[in-house]
SERO-279115 format. One line per 2 residues: number of its first residue (from 0); their letters; for each residue x negated, z negated, y negated of N, C-alpha, C. Coordinates in nm, 4 decimals. Each point is the difference from the previous one (the first is absolute). Last residue first. Layout:
NUM> a> X:Z:Y:X:Z:Y:X:Z:Y  ...
//
This chain:
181> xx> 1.1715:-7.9252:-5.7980:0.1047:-0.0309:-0.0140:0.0146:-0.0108:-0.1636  -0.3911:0.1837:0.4519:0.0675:0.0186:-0.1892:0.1347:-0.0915:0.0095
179> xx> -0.3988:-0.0843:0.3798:0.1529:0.0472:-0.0322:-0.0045:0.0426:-0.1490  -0.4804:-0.0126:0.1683:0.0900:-0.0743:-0.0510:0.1394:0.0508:-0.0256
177> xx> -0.4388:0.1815:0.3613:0.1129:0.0542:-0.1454:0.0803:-0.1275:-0.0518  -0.2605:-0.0012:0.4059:-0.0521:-0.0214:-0.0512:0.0538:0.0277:-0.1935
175> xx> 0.2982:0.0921:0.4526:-0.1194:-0.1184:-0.0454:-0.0628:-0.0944:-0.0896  0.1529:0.5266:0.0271:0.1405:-0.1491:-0.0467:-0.0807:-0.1174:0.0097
173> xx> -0.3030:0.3123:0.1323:0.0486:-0.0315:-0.1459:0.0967:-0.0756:-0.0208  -0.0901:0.0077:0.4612:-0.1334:-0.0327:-0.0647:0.0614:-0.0045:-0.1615
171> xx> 0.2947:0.2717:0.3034:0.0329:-0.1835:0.0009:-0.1234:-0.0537:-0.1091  -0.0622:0.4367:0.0313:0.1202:-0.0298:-0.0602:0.0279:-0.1180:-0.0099
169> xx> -0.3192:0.1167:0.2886:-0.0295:0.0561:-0.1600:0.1118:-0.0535:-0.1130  0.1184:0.0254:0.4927:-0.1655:-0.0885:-0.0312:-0.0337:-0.0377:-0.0928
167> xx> 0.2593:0.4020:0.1082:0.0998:-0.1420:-0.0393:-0.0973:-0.1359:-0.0100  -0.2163:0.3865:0.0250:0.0462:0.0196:-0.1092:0.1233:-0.1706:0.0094
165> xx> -0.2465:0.1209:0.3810:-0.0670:-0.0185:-0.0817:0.0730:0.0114:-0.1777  0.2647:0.1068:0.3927:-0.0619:-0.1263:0.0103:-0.0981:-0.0697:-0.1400
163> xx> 0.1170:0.4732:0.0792:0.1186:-0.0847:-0.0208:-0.0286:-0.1317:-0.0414  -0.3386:0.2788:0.1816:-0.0431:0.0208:-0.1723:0.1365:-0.0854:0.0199
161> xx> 0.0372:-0.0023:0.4366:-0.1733:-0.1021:-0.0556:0.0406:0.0333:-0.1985  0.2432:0.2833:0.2339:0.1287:-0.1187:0.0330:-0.1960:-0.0758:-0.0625
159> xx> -0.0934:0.4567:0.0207:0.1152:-0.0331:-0.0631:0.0080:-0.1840:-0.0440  -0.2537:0.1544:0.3432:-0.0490:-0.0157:-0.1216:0.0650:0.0128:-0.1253
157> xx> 0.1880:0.0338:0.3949:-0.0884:-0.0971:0.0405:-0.0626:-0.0424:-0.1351  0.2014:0.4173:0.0327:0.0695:-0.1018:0.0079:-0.0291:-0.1311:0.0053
155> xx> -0.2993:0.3686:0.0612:0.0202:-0.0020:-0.1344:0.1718:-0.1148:-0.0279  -0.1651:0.0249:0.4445:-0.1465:-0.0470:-0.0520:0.0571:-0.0220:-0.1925
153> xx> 0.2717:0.2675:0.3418:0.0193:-0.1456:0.0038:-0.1263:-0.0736:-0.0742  0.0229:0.4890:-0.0142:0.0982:-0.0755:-0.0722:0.0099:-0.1463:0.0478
151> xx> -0.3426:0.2100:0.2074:-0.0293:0.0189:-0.1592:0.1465:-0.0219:-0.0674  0.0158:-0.0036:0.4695:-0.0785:-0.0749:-0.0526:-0.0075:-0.0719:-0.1586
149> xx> 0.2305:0.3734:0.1234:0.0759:-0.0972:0.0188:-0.0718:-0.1222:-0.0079  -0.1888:0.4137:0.0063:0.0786:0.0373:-0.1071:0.0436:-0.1779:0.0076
147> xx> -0.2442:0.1092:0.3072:-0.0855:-0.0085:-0.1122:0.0788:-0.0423:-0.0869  0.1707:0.1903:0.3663:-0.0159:-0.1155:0.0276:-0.0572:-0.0587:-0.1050
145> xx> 0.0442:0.4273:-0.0213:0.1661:-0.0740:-0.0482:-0.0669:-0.1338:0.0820  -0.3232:0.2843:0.0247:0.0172:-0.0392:-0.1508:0.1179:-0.0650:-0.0324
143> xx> -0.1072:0.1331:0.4264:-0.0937:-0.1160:-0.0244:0.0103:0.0155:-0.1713  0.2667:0.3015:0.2444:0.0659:-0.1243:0.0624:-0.1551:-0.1395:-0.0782
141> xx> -0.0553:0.4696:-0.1452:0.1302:-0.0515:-0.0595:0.0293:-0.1794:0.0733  -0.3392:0.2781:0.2247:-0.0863:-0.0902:-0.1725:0.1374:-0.0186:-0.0726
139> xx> 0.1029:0.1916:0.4778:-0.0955:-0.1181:-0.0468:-0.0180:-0.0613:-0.1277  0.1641:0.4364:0.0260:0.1434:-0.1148:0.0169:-0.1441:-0.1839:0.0027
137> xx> -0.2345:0.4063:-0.0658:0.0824:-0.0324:-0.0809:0.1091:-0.1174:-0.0331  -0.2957:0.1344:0.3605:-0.0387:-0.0337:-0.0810:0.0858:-0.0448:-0.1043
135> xx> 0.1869:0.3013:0.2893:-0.0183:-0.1798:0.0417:-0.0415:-0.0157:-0.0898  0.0230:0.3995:-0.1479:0.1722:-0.1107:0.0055:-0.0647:-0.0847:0.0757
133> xx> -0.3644:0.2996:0.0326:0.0266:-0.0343:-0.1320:0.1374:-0.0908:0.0098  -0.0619:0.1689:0.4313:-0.0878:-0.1196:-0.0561:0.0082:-0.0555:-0.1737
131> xx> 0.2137:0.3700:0.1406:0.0684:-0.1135:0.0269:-0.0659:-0.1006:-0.0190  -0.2064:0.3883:-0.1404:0.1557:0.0241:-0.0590:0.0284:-0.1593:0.0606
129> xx> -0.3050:0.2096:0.2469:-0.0892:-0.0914:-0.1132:0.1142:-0.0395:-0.0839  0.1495:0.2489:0.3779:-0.0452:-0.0974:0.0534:-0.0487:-0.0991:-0.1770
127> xx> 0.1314:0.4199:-0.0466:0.1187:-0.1207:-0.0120:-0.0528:-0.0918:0.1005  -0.3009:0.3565:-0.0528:0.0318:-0.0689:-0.1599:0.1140:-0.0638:0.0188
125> xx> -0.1486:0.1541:0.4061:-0.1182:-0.0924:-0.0297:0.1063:-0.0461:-0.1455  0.2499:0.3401:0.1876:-0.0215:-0.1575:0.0723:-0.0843:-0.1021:-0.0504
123> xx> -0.0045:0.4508:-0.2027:0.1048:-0.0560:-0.0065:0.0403:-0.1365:0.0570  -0.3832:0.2772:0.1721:-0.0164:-0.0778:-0.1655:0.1184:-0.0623:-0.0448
121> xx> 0.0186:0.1799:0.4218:-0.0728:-0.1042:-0.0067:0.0055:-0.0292:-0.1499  0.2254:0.3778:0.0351:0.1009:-0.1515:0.0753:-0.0973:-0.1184:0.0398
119> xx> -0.2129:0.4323:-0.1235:0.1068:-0.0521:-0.1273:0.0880:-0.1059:0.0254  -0.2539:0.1829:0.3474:-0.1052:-0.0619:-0.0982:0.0640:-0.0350:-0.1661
117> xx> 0.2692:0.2143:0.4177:-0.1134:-0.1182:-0.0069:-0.0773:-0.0460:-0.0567  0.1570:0.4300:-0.0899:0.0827:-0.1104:-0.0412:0.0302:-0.1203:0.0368
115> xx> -0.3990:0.3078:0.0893:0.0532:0.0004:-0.1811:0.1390:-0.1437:-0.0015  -0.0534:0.1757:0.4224:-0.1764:-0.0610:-0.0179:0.0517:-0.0394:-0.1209
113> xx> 0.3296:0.2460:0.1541:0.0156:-0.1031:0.0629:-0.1222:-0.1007:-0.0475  -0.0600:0.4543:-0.1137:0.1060:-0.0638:-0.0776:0.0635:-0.1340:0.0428
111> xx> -0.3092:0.2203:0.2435:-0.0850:-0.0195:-0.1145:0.1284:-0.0708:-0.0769  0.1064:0.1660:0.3885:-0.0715:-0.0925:0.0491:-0.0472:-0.0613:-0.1634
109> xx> 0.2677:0.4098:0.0394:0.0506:-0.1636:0.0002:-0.0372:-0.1013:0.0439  -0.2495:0.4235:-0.0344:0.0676:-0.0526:-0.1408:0.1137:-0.1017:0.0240
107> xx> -0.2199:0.1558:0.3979:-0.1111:-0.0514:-0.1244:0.0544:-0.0643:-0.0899  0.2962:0.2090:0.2884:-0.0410:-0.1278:0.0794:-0.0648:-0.0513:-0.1591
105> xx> 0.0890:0.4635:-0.0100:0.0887:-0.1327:-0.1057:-0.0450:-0.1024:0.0981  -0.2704:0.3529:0.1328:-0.0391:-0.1058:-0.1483:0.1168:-0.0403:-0.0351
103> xx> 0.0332:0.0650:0.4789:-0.0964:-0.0954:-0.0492:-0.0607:-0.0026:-0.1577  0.3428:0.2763:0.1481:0.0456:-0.1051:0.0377:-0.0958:-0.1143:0.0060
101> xx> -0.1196:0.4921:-0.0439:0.1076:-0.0343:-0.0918:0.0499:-0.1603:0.0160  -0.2522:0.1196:0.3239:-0.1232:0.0324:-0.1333:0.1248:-0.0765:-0.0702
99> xx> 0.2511:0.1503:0.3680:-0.1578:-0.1628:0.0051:-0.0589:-0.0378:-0.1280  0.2351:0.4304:0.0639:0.0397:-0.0995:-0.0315:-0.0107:-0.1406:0.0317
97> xx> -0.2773:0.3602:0.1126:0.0109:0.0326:-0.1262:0.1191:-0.1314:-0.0580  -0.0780:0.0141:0.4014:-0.1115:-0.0228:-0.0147:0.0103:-0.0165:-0.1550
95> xx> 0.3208:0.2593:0.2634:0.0107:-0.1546:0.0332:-0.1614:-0.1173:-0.0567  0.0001:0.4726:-0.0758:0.1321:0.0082:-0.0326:0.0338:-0.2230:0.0262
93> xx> -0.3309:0.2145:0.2505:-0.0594:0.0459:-0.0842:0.1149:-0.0542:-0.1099  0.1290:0.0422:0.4466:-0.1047:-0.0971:-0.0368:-0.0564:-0.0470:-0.1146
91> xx> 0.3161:0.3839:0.1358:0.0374:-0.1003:-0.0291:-0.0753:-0.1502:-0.0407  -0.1131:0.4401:0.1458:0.0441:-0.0283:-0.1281:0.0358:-0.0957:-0.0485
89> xx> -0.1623:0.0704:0.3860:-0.0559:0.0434:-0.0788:0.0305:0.0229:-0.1031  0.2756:-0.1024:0.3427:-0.0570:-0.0774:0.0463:-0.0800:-0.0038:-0.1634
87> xx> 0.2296:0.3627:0.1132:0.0673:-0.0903:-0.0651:-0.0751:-0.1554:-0.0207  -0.2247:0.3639:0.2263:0.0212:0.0369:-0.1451:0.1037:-0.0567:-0.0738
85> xx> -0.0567:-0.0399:0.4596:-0.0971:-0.0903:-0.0643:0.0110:0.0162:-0.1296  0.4007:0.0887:0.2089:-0.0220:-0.0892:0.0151:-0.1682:-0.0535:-0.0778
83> xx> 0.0467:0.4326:0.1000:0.1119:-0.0455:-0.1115:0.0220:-0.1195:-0.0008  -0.2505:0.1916:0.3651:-0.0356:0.0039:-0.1147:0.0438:-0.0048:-0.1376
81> xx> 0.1806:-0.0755:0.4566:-0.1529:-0.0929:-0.0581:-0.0233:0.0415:-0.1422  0.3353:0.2240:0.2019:0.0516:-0.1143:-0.0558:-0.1204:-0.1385:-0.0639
79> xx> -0.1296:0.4927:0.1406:0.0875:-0.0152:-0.0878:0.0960:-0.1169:-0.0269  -0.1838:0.0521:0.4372:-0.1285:-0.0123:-0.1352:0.0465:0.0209:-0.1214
77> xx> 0.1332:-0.1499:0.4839:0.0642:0.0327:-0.1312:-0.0859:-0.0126:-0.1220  -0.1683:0.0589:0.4599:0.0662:-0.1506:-0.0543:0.0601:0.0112:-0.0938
75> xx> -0.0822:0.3725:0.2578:-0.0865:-0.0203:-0.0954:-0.0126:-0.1737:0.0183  0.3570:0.1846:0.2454:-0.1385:-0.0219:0.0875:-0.0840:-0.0021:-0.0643
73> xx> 0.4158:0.0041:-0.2570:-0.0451:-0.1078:0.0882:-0.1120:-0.0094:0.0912  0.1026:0.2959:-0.4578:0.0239:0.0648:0.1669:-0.0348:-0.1572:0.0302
71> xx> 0.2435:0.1682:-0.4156:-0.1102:-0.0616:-0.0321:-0.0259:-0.0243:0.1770  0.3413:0.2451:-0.1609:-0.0616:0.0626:-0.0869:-0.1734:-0.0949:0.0031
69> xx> 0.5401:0.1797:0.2268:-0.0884:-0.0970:-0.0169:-0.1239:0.0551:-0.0273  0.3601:0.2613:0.0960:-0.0213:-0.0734:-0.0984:-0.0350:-0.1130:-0.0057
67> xx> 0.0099:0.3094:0.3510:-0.0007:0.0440:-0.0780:0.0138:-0.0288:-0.1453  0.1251:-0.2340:0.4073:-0.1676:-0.0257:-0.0130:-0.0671:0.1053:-0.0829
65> xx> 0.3978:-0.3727:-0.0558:-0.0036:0.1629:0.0395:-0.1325:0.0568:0.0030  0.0164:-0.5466:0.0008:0.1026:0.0836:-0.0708:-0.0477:0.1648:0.1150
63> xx> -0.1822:-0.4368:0.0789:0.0948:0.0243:0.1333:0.1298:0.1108:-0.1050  -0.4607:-0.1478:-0.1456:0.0014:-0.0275:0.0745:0.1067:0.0503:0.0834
61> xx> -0.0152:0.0122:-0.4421:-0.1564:0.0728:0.0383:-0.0030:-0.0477:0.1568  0.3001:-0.2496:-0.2633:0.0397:0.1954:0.0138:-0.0919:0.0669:0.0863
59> xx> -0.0302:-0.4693:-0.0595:0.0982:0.0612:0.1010:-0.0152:0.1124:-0.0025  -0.2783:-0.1914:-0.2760:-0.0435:0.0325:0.1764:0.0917:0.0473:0.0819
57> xx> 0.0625:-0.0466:-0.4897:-0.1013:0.1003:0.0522:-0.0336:-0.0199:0.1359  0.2975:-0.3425:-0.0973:0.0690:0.1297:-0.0576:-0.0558:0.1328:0.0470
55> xx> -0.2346:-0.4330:-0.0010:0.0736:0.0094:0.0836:0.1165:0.1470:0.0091  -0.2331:-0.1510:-0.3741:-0.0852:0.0705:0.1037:0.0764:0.0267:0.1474
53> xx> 0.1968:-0.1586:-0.3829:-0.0235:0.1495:-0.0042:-0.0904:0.0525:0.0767  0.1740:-0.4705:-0.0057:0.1138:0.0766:0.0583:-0.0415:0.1360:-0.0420
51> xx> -0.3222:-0.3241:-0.1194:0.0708:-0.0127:0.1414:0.0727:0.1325:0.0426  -0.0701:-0.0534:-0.4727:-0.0991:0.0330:0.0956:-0.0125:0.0291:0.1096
49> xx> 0.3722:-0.2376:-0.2471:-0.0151:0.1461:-0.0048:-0.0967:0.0686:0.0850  -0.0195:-0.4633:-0.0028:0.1190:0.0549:0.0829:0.0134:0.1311:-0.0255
47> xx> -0.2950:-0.2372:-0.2882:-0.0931:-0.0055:0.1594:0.1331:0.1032:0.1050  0.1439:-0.0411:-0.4809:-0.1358:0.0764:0.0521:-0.0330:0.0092:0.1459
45> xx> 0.2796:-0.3549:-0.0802:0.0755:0.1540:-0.0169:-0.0820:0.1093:-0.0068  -0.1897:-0.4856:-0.0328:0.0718:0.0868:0.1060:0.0596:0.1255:0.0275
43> xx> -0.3831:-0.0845:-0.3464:0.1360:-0.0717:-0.0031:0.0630:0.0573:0.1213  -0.4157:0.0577:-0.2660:-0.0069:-0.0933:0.0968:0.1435:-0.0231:-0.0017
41> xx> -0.0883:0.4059:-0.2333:-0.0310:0.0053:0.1300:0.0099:-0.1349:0.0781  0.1432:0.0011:-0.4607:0.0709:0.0690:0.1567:-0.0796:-0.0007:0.1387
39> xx> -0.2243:-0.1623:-0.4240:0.1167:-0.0811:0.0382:0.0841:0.0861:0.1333  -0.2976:0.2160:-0.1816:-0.1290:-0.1083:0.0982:0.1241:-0.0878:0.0413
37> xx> 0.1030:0.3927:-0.2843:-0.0106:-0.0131:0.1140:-0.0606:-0.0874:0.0929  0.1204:-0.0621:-0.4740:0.0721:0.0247:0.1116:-0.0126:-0.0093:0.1367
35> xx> -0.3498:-0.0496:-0.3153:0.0648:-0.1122:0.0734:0.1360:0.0128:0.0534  -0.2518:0.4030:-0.1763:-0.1029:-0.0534:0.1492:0.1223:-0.1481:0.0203
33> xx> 0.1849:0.2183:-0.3567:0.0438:0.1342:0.0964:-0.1043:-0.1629:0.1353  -0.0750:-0.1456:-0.4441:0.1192:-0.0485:0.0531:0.0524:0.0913:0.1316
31> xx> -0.3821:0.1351:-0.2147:-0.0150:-0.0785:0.0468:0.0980:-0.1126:0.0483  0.0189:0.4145:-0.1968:-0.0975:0.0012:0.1385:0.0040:-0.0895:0.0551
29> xx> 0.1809:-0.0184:-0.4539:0.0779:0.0398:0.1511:-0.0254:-0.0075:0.0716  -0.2495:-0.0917:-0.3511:0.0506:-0.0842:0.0498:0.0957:0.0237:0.1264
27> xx> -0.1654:0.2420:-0.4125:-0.0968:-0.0330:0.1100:0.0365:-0.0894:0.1005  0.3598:0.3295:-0.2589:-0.0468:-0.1374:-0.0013:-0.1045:-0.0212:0.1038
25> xx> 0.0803:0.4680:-0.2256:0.0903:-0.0508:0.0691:-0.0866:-0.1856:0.0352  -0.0107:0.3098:-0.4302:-0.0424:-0.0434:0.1196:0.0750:-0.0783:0.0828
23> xx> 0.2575:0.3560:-0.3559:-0.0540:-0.1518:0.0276:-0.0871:0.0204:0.1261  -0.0601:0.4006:-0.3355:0.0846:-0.0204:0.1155:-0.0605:-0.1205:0.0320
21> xx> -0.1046:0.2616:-0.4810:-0.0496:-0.1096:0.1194:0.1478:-0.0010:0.0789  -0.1310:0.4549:-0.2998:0.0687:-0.1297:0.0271:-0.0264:-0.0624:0.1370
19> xx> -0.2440:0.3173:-0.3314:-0.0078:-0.0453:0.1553:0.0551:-0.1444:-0.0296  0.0179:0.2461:-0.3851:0.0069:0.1119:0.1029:-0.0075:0.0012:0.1074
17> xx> 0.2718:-0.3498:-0.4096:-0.1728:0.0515:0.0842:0.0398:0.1270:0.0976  0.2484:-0.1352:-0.4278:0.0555:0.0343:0.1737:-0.1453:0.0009:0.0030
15> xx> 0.1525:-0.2733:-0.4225:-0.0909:0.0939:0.0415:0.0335:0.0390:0.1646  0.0899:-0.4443:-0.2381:0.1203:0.1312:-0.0291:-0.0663:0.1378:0.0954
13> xx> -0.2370:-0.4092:-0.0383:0.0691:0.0034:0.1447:0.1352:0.1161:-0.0505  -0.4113:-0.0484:-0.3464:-0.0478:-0.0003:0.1842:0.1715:0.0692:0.0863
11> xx> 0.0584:0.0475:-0.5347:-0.0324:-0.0973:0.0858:-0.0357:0.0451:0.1571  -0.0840:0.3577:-0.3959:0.1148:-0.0632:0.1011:-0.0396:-0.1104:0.0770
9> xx> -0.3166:0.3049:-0.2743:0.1202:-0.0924:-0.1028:0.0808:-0.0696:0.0795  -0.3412:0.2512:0.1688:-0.0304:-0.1547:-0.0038:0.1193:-0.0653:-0.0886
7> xx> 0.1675:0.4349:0.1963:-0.1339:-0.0343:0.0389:-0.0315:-0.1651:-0.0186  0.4568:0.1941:-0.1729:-0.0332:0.0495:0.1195:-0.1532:-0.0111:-0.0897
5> xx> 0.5545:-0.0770:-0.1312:-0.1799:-0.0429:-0.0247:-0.0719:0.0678:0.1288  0.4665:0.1395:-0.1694:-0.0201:-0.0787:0.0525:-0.1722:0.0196:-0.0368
3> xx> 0.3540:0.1502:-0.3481:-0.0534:0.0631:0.1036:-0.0853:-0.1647:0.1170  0.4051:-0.0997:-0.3938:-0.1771:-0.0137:0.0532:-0.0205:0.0739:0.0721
1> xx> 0.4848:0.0973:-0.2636:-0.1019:-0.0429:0.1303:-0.0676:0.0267:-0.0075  0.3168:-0.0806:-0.4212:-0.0942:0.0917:0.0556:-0.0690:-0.0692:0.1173
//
């Protein structure tokens, strides 16, 4: 026998069709990858050469095209090329600015993370700076205990070969003084 399906609080959250389904946000971030596009193009020759070659374009036409189609008048000064030019001008500023911003907080954040991991490569330095000193030291008080060491074995040799002595001392003395047995 089939479960009729659940429906209100009986039904898990994400089974449930909401009635205002969410549509993805589009990424805050575009905007802002769209401004370093364009800040990157615009400084790039091919820009400057496009440019070039569309004004030049608008003057020819507007200049020596059909005088029924031309559209921006030369005894104005071409006020329609001025003015697309400033309103490119005007946008563009703004746009080239915006990716400044963008480019000075990762500056920040790899200034700070450069800061952080300078300061982990000092401590790291300082504790194998103290790290080595500890091994001199070390090797030091080894090279003055194995000198010790050898001392202190020639001394207990020394004192060895004297108790030797002293016992054969001892020895001769009783025979000595001991009456042969026969």
């Amino acid at each position: 026998m089939a479960r009729a399906p659940k429906s209100g609080f009986e039904a898990p959250r994400g089974r449930r069709a909401s009635v205002l389904t969410r549509t993805p946000q589009p990424s805050r971030d575009r905007f802002g990858r769209f401004t370093e596009w364009i800040a990157r193009a615009m400084g790039t020759p091919a820009f400057l050469l496009i440019l070039t070659l569309f004004c030049v374009a608008w003057i020819g036409w507007n200049t020596v095209g059909p005088e029924t189609l031309r559209f921006d008048d030369a005894a104005l000064g071409y006020t329609a090329l001025t003015l697309v030019l400033s309103l490119q001008a005007s946008y563009a500023a703004p746009l080239i600015l915006l990716a400044q911003n963008r480019q000075d907080d990762r500056d920040r954040v790899q200034i700070e993370q450069d800061r952080q991991r300078a300061e982990r490569n000092l401590a790291d330095t300082e504790y194998l700076a103290r790290e080595v000193v500890a091994l001199r030291m070390a090797l030091t008080d080894m090279q003055n205990d194995v000198v010790n060491r050898d001392v202190l074995r020639q001394e207990l040799r020394t004192l060895l070969e004297r108790l030797d002595e002293r016992d054969a001392e001892r020895d001769t003395e009783r025979r000595g003084d001991d009456p042969p047995s026969s």
